[in-house]
C-alpha positions as CSV (number, residue, x, y, z in Angstrom):
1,X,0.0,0.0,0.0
2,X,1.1,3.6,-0.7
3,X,-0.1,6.8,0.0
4,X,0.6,10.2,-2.0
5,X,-0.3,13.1,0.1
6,X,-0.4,17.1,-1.9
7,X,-2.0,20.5,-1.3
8,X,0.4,22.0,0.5
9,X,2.0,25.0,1.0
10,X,2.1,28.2,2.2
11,X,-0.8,30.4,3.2
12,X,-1.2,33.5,4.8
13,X,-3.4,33.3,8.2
14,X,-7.2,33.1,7.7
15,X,-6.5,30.9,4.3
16,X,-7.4,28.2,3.4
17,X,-5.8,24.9,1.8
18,X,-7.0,21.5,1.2
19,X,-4.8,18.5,1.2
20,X,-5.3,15.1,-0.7
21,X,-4.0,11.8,-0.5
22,X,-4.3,9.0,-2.7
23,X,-4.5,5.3,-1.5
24,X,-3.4,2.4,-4.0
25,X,-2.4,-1.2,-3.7
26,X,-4.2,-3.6,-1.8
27,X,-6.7,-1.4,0.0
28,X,-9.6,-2.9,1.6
29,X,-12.9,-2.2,1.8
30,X,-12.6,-1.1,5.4
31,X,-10.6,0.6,6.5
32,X,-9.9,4.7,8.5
33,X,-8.3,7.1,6.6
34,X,-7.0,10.1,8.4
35,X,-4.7,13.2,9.0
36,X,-2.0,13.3,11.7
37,X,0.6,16.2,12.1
38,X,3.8,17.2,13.5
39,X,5.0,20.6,14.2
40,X,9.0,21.5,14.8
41,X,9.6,20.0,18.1
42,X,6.6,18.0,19.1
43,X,4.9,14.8,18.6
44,X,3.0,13.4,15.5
45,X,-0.3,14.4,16.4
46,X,-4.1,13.3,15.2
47,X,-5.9,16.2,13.4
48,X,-9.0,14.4,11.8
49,X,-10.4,10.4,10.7
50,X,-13.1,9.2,8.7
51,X,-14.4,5.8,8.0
52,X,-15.8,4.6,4.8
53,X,-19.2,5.5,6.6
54,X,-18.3,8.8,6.6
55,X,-18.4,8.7,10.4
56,X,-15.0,11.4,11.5
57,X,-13.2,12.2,14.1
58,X,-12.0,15.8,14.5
59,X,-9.4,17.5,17.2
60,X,-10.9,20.4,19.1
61,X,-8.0,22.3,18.1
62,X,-9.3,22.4,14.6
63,X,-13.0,22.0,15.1
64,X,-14.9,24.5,13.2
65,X,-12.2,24.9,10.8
66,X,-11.4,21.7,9.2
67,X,-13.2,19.5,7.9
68,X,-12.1,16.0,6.2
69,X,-13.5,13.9,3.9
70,X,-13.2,10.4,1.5
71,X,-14.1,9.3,-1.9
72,X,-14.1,5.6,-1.1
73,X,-14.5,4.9,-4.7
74,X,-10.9,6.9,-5.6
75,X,-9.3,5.6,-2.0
76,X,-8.8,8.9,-1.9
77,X,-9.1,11.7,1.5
78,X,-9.3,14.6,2.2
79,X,-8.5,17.6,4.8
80,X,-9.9,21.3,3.6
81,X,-8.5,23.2,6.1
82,X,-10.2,26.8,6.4
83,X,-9.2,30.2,8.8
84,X,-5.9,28.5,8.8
85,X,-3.4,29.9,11.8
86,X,0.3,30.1,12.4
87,X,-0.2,27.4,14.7
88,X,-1.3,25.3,12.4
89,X,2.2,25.2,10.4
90,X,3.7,21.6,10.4
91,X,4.2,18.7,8.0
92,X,0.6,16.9,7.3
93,X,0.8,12.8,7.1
94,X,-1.9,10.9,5.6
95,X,-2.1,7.5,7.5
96,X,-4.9,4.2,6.5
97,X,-5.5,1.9,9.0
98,X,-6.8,-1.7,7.6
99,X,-7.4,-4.8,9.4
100,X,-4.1,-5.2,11.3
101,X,-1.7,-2.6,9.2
102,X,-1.2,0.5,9.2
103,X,0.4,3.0,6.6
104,X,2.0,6.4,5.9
105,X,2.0,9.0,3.8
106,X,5.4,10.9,3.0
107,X,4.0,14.0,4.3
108,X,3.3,17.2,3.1
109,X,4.3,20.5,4.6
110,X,1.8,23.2,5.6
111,X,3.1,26.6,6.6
112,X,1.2,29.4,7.6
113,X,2.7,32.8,8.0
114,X,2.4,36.7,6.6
């Protein structure tokens, strides 16, 4: 399985970008798709999931402002990120979860600045 994550870039704050990432290989029909991120100096971090009911997950810190979604039929996801912040500047990994494995994206870097 590999995933190929775009969108990013830079943005000044209160922009907006959206991110995709494209699944192929031996995807499953279920499995969760979703976002994780890591800033300079912290931890890879969980920003938004979604599972091929549509049913997501989405951090508080982005609530309101993000929203992700999937074309099942594309394996493909999702992340429009709106009213985007400084704080919101890291590098974006798409991650699938299937069965027992788990995959990364090679990440994609965000940066939000004037």
């Amino acid at each position: 399985v590999q995933l190929q994550a775009s969108g990013g870039g830079l943005v000044q704050p209160g922009g907006s970008l959206r991110l995709s990432c494209v699944a192929s290989g031996n995807i499953f029909s279920v499995n969760v798709m979703a976002w994780y991120r890591q800033a300079p100096g912290k931890q890879r971090a969980l920003v938004a999931a979604v599972d091929p009911d549509g049913r997501m997950t989405i951090v508080d810190a982005v609530k309101g402002r993000f929203t992700i979604s999937r074309n099942n039929a594309k394996n493909t996801v999702y992340l429009q990120m709106n009213n985007l912040k400084p704080e919101d500047t890291a590098v974006y990994f798409c991650h699938l979860a299937q069965r027992t494995e788990t995959y990364w994206g090679q990440g994609t870097q965000v940066t939000v600045s004037s």
